[in-house]
Every structure is written in structure tokens, then in C-alpha cells.
C-alpha positions in Angstrom: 0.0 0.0 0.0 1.0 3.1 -0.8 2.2 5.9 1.8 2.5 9.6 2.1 4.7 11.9 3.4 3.3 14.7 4.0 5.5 18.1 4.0 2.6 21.0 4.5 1.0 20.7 1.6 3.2 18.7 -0.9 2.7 14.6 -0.3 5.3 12.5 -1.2 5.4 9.1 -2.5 7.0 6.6 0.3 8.6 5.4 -2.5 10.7 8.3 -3.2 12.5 7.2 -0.1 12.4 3.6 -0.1 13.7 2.9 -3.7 17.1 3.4 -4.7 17.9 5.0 -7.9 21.3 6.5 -10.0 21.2 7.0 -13.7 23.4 4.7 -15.6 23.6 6.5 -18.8 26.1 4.3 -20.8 23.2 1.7 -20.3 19.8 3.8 -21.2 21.9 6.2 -23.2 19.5 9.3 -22.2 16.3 7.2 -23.3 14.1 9.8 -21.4 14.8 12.7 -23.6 13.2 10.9 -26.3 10.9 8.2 -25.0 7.3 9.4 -24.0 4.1 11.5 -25.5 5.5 14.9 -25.3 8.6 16.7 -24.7 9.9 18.0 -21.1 6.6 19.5 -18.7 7.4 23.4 -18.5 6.4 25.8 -16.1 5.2 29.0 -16.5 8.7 31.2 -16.0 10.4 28.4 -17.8 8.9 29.4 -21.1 10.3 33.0 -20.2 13.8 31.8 -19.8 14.0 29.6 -23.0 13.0 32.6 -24.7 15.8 34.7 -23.1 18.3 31.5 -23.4 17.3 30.1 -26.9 20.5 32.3 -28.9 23.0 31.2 -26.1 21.9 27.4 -26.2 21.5 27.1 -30.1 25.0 26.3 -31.1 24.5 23.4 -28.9 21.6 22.0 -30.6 21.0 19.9 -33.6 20.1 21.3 -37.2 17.0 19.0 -37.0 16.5 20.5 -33.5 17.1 23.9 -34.6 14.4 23.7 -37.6 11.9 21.9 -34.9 12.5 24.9 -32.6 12.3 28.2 -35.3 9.3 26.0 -37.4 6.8 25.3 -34.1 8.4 27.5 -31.4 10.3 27.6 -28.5 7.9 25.4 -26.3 4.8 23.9 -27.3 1.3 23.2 -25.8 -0.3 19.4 -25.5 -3.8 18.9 -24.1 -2.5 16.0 -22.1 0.9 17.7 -20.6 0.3 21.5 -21.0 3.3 23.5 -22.0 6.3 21.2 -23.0 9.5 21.5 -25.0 8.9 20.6 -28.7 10.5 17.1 -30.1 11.6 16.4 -33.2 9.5 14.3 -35.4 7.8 13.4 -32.2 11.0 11.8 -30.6 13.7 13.3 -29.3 13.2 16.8 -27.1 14.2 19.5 -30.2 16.8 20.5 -27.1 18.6 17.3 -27.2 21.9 16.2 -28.9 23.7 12.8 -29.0 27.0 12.2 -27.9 30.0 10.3 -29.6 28.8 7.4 -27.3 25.5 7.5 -28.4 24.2 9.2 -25.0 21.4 12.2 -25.4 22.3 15.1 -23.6 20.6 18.2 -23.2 22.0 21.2 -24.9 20.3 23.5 -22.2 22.6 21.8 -19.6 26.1 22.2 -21.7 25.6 25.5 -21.9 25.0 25.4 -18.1 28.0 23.5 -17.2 29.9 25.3 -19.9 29.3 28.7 -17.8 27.1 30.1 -20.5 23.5 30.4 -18.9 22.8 30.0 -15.0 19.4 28.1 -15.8 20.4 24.3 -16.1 17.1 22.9 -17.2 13.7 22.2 -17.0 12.7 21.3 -13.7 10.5 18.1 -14.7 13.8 16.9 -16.6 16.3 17.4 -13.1 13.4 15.4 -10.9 13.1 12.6 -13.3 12.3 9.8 -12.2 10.0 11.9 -9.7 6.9 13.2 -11.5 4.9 16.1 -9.8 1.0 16.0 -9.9 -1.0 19.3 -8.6 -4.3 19.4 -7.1 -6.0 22.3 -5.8 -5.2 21.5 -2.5 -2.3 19.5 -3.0 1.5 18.5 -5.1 1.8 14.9 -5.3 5.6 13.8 -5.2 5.9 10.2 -7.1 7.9 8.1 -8.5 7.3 6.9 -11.7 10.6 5.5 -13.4 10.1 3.5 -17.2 9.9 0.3 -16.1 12.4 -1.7 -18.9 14.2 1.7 -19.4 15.5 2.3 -16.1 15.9 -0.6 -14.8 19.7 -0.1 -15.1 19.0 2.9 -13.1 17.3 1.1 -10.7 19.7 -1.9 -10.5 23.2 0.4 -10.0 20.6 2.8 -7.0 20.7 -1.0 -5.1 24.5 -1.1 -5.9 25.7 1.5 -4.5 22.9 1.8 -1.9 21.7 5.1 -3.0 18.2 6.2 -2.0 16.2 8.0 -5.3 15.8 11.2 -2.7 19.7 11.1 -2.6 19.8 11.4 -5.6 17.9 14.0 -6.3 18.7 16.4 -3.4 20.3 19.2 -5.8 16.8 19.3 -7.9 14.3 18.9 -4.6 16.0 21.6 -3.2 15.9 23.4 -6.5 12.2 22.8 -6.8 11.5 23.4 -3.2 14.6 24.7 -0.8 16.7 23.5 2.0 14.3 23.6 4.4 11.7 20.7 2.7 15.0 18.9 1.9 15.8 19.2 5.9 12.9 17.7 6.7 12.3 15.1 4.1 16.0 14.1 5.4 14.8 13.7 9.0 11.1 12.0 8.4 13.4 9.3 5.9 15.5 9.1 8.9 12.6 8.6 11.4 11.2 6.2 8.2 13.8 3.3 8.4 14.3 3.2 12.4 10.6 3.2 12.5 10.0 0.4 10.3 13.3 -1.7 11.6 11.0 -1.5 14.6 7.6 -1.9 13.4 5.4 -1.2 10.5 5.2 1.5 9.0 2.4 3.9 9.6 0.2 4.5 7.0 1.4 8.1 6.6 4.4 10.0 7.9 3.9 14.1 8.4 6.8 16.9 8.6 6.3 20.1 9.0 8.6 22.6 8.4 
């Protein structure tokens, strides 16, 4: 059954803290940037900042990525996904570029590491594999990995004993500062002794 941690008013997936998770890339070769419906979720200010980005990042994209980009714009809108980052031919994210090993990077995040732009790329892209759904009331925190996918992911997490919240401190505390990461820290703390003593309560709170 599935628990919730509840952090004020975000609830996060037990799971986030339970399963253990480090991308392998040499293994899925970037397989997210170009497996799934739609390119990269945006928010609102995101859209903003590829606009203000786009002539810094573009020597690091693709020609095909390039024409997808000046053709259908800078971000997109789907029904299912809202604003997203456009794909090309309904593949790879138009912001993507392969490697000499065959690995998709993201162009956004070259430049970024490269000292070009201080933006290092869509938020929904750094929280993979955590997906955020919003209510009115509510953000639900889960995690959703590809199931054949990222199962090297999944398999080198176990390895090296490396919770998927570990793993993703830099872009939980980018999405929602220290002080939820504090306390996420100390209710997964309070998690394990818990249940190496008994079960688990059906749902965990923090507050900050």
C-alpha cells in the first residue's frame, strides 16, 4: 500500500524514499529525452527563460532540432501535458543532442555546465524519475521510473545503496529549498528506524 509523506501541503510518495535510484547513462543512453508523449513538462517562468536563453543554447543543438524549434516554437502546448518543449519528429526533445557514445544530452545543460547560462534545465527533466501532480489542494511527489528503461537505473541505486531522494537532493532543493529537503531528510531518517522496529504507519507528516 501506498504511503504519504506529507511536508505541509506537498505529499510525497514513500517510494521516493524507499527505492534506490542512479542513472546509468552508458546503459539507457539518455532514453528519457526521447521516449514518451510529449517533450519536457514546462512551467510558467520556464517558457520565459527559454526565450531569453534560446540564442545562447542554439549552437548546442542539432540542425534537425534547430528547424523543430524556429518552425513550431520555443515550447509547445499538448492537451495531455500543458506546456512542453517541442520534439523532433515526435521523438527526441528538439533541445537534445547525442553524444559520440551515443548518449542524449541536453544542450540546455552544456551551456549550463559550460558557464554560458545560470538556468540548467527544466525542472521536470532534473526530478526525473519523480513526477509532480498538482491538485488544488495538494502537489503529489511520485515516482514513476520507465519500467524496462530504467531498470539499469534502478539496478546500480541498489549497488551503490543510494536512496532515489539522494539522488535527487540538488533538484528537490531546487524545486522546493533546503528547508523541505531538511525535513524530508529527517522523516526518511525517522522512516527506516521506525520500520526496523515496526510497521510503518500509514502516513508520515513533517512540518517545516
Amino acid at each position: 500500500m501506498l504511503n504519504l509523506i506529507a511536508i505541509d501541503n506537498i505529499l510525497v510518495s514513500d517510494m521516493v524514499i524507499e527505492e534506490e535510484f542512479v542513472c546509468d547513462l552508458h546503459k539507457c543512453k539518455g532514453g528519457c529525452c526521447e521516449d514518451g508523449d510529449a517533450g519536457a513538462p514546462l512551467e510558467k517562468e520556464e517558457m520565459t527563460i527559454l526565450n531569453e536563453i534560446y540564442q545562447t543554447v542554439k549552437p548546442y543543438l542539432t540542425e534537425e532540432g534547430i528547424r523543430e524549434i524556429e518552425s513550431r516554437g520555443r515550447y509547445n502546448y499538448d492537451r495531455e501535458f500543458g506546456w512542453v518543449t517541442p520534439t523532433i519528429g515526435g521523438s527526441m526533445c528538439a533541445y537534445g543532442f547525442r553524444d559520440k557514445q551515443g548518449v542524449i544530452k541536453c544542450g540546455i545543460e552544456q551551456a549550463y555546465y559550460d558557464g554560458k547560462i545560470s538556468w540548467k534545465k527544466p525542472i521536470s527533466c532534473h526530478l526525473y524519475p519523480i513526477k509532480i501532480n498538482k491538485t488544488k489542494e495538494y502537489e503529489m511527489v511520485n515516482y514513476e521510473p520507465r519500467e524496462s528503461m530504467c531498470n539499469p537505473a534502478c539496478v546500480l541505486g541498489k549497488k551503490l545503496k543510494v536512496p532515489t531522494y539522494v539522488f535527487l537532493k540538488e533538484a528537490l532543493i531546487r524545486k522546493y529549498g533546503a528547508e523541505f529537503y531538511s525535513v524530508l531528510e529527517q522523516v526518511a531518517r525517522d522512516y527506516f528506524e521506525a520500520r526496523q522496529a515496526v510497521n510503518p504507519a500509514q502516513a508520515i507528516t513533517g512540518s517545516k
